[in-house]
N, C-alpha and C positions, 0 to 999 in steps of 0.2 A: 504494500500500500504506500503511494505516493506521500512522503510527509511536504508536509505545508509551513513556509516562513510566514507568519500572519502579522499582519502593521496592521495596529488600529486605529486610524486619524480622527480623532475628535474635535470638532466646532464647540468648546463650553464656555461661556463667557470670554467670548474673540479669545481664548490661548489653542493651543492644543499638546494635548499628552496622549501618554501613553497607557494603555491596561491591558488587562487578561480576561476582560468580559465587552461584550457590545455595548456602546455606548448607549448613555439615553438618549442621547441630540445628537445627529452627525451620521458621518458615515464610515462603515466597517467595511474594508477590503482585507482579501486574502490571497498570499501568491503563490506561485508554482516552484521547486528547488533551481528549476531556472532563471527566476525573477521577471516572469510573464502572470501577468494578474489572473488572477483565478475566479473572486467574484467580487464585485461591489454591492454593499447592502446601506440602506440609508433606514436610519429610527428615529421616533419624535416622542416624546416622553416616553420613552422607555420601551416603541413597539414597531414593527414593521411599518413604515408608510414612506410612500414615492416608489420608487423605479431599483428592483433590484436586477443587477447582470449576471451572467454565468459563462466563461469562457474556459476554451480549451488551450492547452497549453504550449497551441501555434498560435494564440491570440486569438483563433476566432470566435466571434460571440455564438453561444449556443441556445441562449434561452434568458429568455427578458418577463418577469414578472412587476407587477402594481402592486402598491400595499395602500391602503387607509385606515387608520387605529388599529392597525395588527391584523387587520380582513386585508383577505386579496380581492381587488375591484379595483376594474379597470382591463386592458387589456392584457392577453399571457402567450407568450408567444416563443416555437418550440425552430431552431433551424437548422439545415443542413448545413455541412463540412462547406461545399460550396459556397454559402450565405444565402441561400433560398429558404424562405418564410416554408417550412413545413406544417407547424399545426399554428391556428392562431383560435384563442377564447376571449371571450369579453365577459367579465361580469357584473354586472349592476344591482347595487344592495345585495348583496351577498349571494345573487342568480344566476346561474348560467343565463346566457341571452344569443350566445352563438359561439360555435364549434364549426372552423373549417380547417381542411387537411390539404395541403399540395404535393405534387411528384418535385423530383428533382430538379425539372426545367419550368417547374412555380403555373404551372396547369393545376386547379384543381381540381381534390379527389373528392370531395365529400363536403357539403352546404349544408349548416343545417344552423336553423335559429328556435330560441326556446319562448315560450310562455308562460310566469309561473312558475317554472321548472318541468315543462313539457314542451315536447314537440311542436314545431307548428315551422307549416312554408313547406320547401323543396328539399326531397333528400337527395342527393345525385351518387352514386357509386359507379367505382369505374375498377377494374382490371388489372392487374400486375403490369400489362405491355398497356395503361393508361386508356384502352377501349373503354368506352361507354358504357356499363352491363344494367343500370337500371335508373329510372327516375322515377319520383312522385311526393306527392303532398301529404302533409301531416296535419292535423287539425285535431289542438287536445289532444298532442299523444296516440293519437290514433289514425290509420289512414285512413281518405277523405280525399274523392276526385281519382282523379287517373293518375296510374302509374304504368311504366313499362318497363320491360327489359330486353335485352339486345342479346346477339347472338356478338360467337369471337367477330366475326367478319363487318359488323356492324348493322346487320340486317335486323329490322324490328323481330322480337321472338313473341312476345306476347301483350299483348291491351288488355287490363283490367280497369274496372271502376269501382271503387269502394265509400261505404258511406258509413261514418261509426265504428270502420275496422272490418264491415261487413258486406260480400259481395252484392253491387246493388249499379246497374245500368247495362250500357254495352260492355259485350267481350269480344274478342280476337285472337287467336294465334295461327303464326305463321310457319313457314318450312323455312330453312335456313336460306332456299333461294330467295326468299322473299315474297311467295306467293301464299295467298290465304290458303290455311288450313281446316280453319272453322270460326262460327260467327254465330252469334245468336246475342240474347240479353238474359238478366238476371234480376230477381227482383227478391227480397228477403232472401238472400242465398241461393236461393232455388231457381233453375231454368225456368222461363217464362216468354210467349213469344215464341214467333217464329226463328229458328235453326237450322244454320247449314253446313255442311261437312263438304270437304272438295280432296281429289286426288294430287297429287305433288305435279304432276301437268298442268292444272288446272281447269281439271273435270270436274263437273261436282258427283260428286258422290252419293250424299241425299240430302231430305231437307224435310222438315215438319216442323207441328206446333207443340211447345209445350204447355202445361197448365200447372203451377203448384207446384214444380219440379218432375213433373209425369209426363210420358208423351200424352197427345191427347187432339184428335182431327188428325187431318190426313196426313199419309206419310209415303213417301217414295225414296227407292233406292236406284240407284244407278251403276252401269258395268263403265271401266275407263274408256271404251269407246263412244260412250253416251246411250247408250241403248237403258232405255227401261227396264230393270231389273227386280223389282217388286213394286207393287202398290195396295195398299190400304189404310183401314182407319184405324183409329185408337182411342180408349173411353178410356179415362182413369188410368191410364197405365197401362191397358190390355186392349188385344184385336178385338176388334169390334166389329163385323157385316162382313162385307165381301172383300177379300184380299186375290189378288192374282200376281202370278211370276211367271217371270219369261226369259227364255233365253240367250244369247249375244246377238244372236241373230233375228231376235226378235216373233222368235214364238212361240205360242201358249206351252207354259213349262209346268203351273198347277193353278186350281184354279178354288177356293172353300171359303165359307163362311163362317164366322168367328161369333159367339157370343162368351163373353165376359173372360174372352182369352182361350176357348176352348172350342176347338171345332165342333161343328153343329152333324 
C-alpha cells in the first residue's frame, strides 16, 4: 500500500499551521511519495463543504465531489485516465436528481434523471462496442410510454408501450433484417385487437382478433407462398362454426365444424 506525505494547509485566523487532523476552516490536501497531489478536500466549521479533488499519481484528476454542511450536493463526477467525464451525479437537498454515464470518446451511455428519489424521463442503454441496445421512459419509477431495443446491427428489435410498468398500447417486433415480425396491441396486459404474424420474407403469416387476451372472431393462416392455409373463427379462446384448410396449392385439405372447441 502506497504511503502518503500528507500537508495540511490551514486558513485560521489569516496564519496557517500545521496538524495531524483536518482542519475546521481550510483546506486539507494529501500527496503521492512522488510529490504529485493526491486529493484536495476543503471544510467549514469542522465539515465537508465546497469542491473536493481526487487524482492519480500522473496528476490526472479522477473524481471531483461537492460538499455543503458535511452532505454531498451538488454535482459528482467520476473520469477517465484520458480526462473524459465518465459518470456525472447531481444532487439536490440530499437527492439524486441525475445519473449519466459516458464511453471513453465522452458519447453517452446511460440518461437518467430522478424525482423524489425515483425514476422519471429517458433511460438510454447502449452496448460494450457503444451500439444503441434500448431506450425508454420512466414515470415514478416505473415505465410509462414506449421503449425499444435494438439488435447488435442496429436494426429496431422490438416496440413496447407501457403504462404503470404494465403492458398497455401498440406492440412490434422485428427480425434482425428489419422486417416486421409481429404487430398487434395490448391492453391490461392482455392481447387485444387485431394481430398479425409475418414470415422473415415478409409474408404474412396470419392475422386475427383478440379479446381479453383470447383469440376471438376470425382467424387465418397462411403458407410463405401466400396461399390460404386455414380459416376460421374463434369464441372465447376456442373454434367456433366452420373452419377449412387447404393446401399450397390451394385445395380443399379438410373441411369441420367447431363448437366450443370440439368438432361437431
Amino acid at each position: 500500500m502506497k504511503k502518503f506525505l500528507t500537508i495540511f494547509c490551514l486558513v485560521f485566523l489569516g496564519t496557517n499551521s500545521f496538524s495531524d487532523e483536518p482542519p475546521p476552516d481550510g483546506i486539507y490536501e494529501t500527496f503521492y511519495e512522488n510529490g504529485q497531489l493526491s486529493e484536495t478536500k476543503h471544510y467549514k466549521d469542522g465539515k465537508e463543504d465546497g469542491l473536493w479533488e481526487y487524482f492519480n499519481e500522473q496528476g490526472n484528476l479522477t473524481k471531483t465531489e461537492e460538499y455543503k454542511d458535511g452532505e454531498l450536493e451538488g454535482p459528482q463526477e467520476v473520469f477517465y485516465v484520458n480526462g473524459q467525464l465518465q459518470e456525472k451525479r447531481n444532487i439536490e437537498n440530499g437527492e439524486l436528481v441525475l445519473h449519466q454515464t459516458f464511453n471513453q470518446e465522452g458519447n453517452p451511455l446511460n440518461d437518467l434523471t430522478f424525482n423524489n428519489g425515483k425514476k422519471t424521463g429517458v433511460e438510454v442503454g447502449f452496448r460494450e462496442n457503444d451500439q444503441l441496445w434500448w431506450r425508454g421512459n420512466y414515470k415514478n419509477n416505473k415505465r410509462d410510454g414506449l421503449w425499444e431495443w435494438f439488435y447488435n446491427n442496429g436494426q429496431l428489435w422490438e416496440k413496447r408501450n407501457y403504462k404503470n410498468e404494465l403492458l398497455e398500447g401498440p406492440y412490434e417486433y422485428f427480425y434482425e433484417n428489419g422486417k416486421l415480425m409481429t404487430r398487434g396491441n395490448y391492453k391490461d396486459v392482455k392481447q387485444e385487437g387485431f394481430w398479425e404474424l409475418y414470415y422473415e420474407n415478409g409474408q404474412l403469416q396470419s392475422r386475427g382478433n383478440y379479446k381479453n387476451g383470447k383469440r376471438d372472431g376470425l382467424r387465418e393462416e397462411f403458407y410463405k407462398n401466400g396461399q390460404l392455409g386455414k380459416t376460421g373463427n374463434y369464441k372465447n379462446g376456442k373454434e367456433e362454426g366452420l373452419w377449412e384448410g387447404y393446401h399450397k396449392n390451394g385445395q380443399l385439405w379438410f373441411e369441420g365444424n367447431y363448437k366450443n372447441g370440439k368438432t361437431e
